[in-house]
C-alpha positions in Angstrom: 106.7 84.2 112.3 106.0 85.2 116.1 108.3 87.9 115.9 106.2 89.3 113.0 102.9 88.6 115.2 104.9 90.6 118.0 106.0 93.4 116.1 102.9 93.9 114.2 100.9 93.5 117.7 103.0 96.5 118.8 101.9 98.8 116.0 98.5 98.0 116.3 99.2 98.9 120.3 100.0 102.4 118.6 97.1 103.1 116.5 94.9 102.1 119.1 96.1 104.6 122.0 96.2 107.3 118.6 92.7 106.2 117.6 91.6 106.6 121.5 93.4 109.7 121.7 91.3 110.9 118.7 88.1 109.3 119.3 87.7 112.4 122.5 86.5 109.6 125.2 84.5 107.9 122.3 82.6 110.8 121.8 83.6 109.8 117.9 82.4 106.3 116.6 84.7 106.3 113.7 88.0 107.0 116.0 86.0 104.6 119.2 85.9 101.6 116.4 89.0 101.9 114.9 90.7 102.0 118.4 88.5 99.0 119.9 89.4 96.9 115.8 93.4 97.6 116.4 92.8 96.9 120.5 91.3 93.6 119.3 93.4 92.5 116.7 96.7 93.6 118.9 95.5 91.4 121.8 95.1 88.4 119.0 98.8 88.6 117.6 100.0 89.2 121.4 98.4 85.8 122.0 99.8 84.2 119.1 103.2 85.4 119.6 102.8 83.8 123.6 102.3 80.3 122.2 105.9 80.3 121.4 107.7 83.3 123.0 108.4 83.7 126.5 105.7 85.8 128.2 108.3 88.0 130.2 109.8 89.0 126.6 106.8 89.1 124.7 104.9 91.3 126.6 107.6 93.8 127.4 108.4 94.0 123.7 104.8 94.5 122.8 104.5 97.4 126.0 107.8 98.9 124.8 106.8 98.9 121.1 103.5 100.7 122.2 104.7 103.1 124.8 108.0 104.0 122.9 105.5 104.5 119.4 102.7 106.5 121.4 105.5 108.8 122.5 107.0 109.1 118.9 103.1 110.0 117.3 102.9 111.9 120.5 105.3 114.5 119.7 105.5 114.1 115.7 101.6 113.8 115.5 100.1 115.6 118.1 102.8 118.0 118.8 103.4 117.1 122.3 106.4 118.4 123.8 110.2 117.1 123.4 112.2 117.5 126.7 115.4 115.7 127.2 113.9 113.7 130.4 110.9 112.4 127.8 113.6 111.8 125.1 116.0 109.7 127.7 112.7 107.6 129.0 112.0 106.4 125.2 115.7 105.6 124.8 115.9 103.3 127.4 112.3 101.8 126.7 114.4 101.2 123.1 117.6 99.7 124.2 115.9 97.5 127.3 113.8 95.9 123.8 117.3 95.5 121.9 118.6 93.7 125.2 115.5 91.1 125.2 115.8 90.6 121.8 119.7 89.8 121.7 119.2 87.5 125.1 
């Protein structure tokens, strides 16, 4: 069950930076409140997840879920540039979350 708390804390980690991204320095209340909701309830399932994971993997997962996602919406979303050196970054983020998870 903490590995679905962790996972899903990770996707919300995604919607929020989107729903920043889109809420132009909350400048829009609909995009501001939907980023602060998925910040909120991210943070919640983080915490949950801590009670019985250890903090070094549950955070990194929840970072790596988040930064590896924001560069996928980044690029497939927001049409933000795909260079090799971005590419090989979000690979490792990737396989350094398949090494915590198999340890």
């Amino acid at each position: 069950m903490e590995w679905i708390a962790l996972v899903t804390a990770g996707l919300l980690e995604i919607l929020w930076a989107l729903a920043m991204k889109q809420s132009a320095g909350f400048t829009r209340p609909g995009a501001a409140i939907l980023a602060v909701a998925a910040m909120i309830a991210s943070f919640v399932l983080l915490s949950l997840a801590m009670r019985v994971l250890p903090l070094g993997t549950a955070y990194t997962v929840w970072t790596g879920i988040g930064a590896a996602g924001a560069f996928v919406v980044g690029v497939v979303v927001l049409g933000e540039p795909v260079t090799p050196l971005r590419v090989a970054g979000a690979t490792l983020i990737v396989s350094g979350l398949v090494a915590l998870k198999l340890a």
